[in-house]
Backbone bond lengths (Angstrom), bond angles and torsions (degrees), N, CA, C in turn:
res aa  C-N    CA-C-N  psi(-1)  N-CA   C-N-CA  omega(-1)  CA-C   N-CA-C  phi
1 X - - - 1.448 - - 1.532 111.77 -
2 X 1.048 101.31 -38.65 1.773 107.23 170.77 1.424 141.53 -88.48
3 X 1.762 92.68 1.86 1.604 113.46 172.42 1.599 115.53 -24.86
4 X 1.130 100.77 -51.56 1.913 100.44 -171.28 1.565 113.14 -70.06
5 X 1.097 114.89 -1.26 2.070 115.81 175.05 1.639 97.03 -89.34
6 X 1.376 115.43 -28.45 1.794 118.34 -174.33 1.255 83.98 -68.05
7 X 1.956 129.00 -70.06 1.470 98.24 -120.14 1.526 79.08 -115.83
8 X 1.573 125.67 41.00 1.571 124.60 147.55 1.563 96.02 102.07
9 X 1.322 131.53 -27.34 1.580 112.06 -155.54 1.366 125.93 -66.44
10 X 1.076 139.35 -158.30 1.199 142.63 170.06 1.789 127.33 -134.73
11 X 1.390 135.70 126.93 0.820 86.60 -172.10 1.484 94.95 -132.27
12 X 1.363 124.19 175.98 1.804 140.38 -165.95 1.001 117.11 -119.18
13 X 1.283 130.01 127.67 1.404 143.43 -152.34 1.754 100.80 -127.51
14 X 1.130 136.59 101.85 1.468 129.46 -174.68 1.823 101.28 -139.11
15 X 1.224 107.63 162.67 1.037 125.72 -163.82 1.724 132.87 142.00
16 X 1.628 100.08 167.72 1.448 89.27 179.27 1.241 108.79 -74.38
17 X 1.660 131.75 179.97 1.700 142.86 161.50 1.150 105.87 -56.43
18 X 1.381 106.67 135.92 1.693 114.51 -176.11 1.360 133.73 111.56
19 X 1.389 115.55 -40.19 1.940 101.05 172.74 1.610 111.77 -78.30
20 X 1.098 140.00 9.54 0.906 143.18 154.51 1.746 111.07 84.80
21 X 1.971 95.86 63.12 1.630 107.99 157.53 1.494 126.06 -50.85
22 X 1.347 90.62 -44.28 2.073 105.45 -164.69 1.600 98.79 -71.08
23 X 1.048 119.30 -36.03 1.773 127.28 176.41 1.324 105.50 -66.38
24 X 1.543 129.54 -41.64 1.391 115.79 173.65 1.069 116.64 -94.94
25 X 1.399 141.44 -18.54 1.067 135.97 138.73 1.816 139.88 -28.20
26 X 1.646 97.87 -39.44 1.597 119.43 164.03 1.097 105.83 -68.17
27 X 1.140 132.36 -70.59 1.520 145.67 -164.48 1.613 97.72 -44.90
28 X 1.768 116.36 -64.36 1.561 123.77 -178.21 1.994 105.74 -40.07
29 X 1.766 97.35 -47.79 1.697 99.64 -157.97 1.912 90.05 -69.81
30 X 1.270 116.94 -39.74 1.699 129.50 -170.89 1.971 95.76 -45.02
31 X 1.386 115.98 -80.03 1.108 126.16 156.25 1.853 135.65 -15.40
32 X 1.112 107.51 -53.26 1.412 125.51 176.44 1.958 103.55 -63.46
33 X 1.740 90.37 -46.58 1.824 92.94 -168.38 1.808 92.88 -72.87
34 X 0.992 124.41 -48.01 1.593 122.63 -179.67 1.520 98.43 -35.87
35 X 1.253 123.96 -63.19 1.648 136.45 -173.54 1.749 111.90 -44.05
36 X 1.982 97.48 -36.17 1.635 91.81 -168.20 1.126 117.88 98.38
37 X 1.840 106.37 4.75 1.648 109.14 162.15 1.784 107.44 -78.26
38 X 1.575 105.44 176.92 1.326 102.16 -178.65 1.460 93.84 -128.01
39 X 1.393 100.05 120.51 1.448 116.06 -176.10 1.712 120.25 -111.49
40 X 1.359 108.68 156.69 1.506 112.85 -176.65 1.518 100.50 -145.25
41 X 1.451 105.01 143.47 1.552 106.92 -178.64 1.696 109.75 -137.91
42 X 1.274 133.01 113.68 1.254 137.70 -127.13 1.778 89.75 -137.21
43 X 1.181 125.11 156.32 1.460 119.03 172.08 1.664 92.99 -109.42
44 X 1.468 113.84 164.40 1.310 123.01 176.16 1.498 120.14 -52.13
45 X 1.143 108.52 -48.34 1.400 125.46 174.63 1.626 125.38 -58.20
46 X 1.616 93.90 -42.77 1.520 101.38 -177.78 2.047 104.78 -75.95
47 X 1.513 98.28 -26.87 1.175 93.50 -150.05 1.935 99.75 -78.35
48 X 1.992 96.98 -25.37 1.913 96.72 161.32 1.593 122.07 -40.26
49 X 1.601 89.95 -53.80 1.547 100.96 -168.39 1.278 111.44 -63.53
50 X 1.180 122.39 -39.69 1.823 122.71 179.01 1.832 96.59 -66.41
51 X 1.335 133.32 -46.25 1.851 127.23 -171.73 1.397 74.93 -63.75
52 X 1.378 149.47 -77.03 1.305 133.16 -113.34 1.630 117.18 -93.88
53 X 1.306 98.34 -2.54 1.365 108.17 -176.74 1.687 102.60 -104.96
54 X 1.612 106.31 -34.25 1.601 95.91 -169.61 1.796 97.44 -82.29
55 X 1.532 117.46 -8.01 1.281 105.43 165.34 1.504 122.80 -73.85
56 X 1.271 108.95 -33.95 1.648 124.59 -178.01 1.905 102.64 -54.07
57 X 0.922 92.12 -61.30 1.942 103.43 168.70 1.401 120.25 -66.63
58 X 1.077 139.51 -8.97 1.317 145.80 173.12 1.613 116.19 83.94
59 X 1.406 115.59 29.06 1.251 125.33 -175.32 1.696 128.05 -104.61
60 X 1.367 87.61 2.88 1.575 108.23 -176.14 1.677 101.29 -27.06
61 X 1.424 111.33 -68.76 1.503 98.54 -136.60 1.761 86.78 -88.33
62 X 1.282 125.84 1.40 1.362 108.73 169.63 1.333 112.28 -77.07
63 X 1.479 120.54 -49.40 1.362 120.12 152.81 2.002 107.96 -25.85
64 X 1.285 117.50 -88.26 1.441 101.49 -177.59 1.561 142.77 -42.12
65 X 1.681 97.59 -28.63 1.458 103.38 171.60 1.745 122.12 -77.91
66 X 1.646 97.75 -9.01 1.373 104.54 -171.49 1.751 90.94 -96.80
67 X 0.779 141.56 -34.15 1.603 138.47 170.41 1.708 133.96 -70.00
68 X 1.578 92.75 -28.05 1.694 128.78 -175.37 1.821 102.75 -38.83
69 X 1.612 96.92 -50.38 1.592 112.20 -169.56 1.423 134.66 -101.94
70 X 1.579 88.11 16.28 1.589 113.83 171.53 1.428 110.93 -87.80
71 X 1.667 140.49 102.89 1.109 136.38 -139.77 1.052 83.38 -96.81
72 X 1.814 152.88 -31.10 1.440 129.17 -173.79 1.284 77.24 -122.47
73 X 1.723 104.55 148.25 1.607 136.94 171.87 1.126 91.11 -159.84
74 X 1.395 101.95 127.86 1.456 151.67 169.22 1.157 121.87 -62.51
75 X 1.561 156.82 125.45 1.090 129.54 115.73 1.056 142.62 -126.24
76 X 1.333 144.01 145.96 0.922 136.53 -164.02 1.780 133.16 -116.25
């Protein structure tokens, strides 16, 4: 189930509200922490406001280098 954190990929979850992304999405991040990955799960919205502010301050790419090496990221 977690094949894609081994061999690097990524994967995208889109759709309308309702078949239940955020539930498999939990379950994937639930799974990953059992493994001893270090996971983060961010909503779309929150995750603008965190780029747009650490860009406003000039912190962009510390923001990115501090997220870069988080092998599962979330969003929601």
């Amino acid at each position: 189930m977690l094949q894609f954190i081994e061999q690097k990929e990524n994967i995208v979850l889109s759709g309308a509200p309702g078949p239940g992304k955020t539930h498999l999405v939990t379950r994937l991040g639930r799974g990953a922490l059992k493994k001893g990955y270090e996971v983060r799960f961010f909503s779309v919205a929150d995750l603008v406001v965190f780029l747009e502010k650490s860009w406003r301050e000039g912190k962009f790419d510390e923001f990115r280098r501090k997220y870069q090496t988080i092998p599962v990221f979330a969003l929601n």
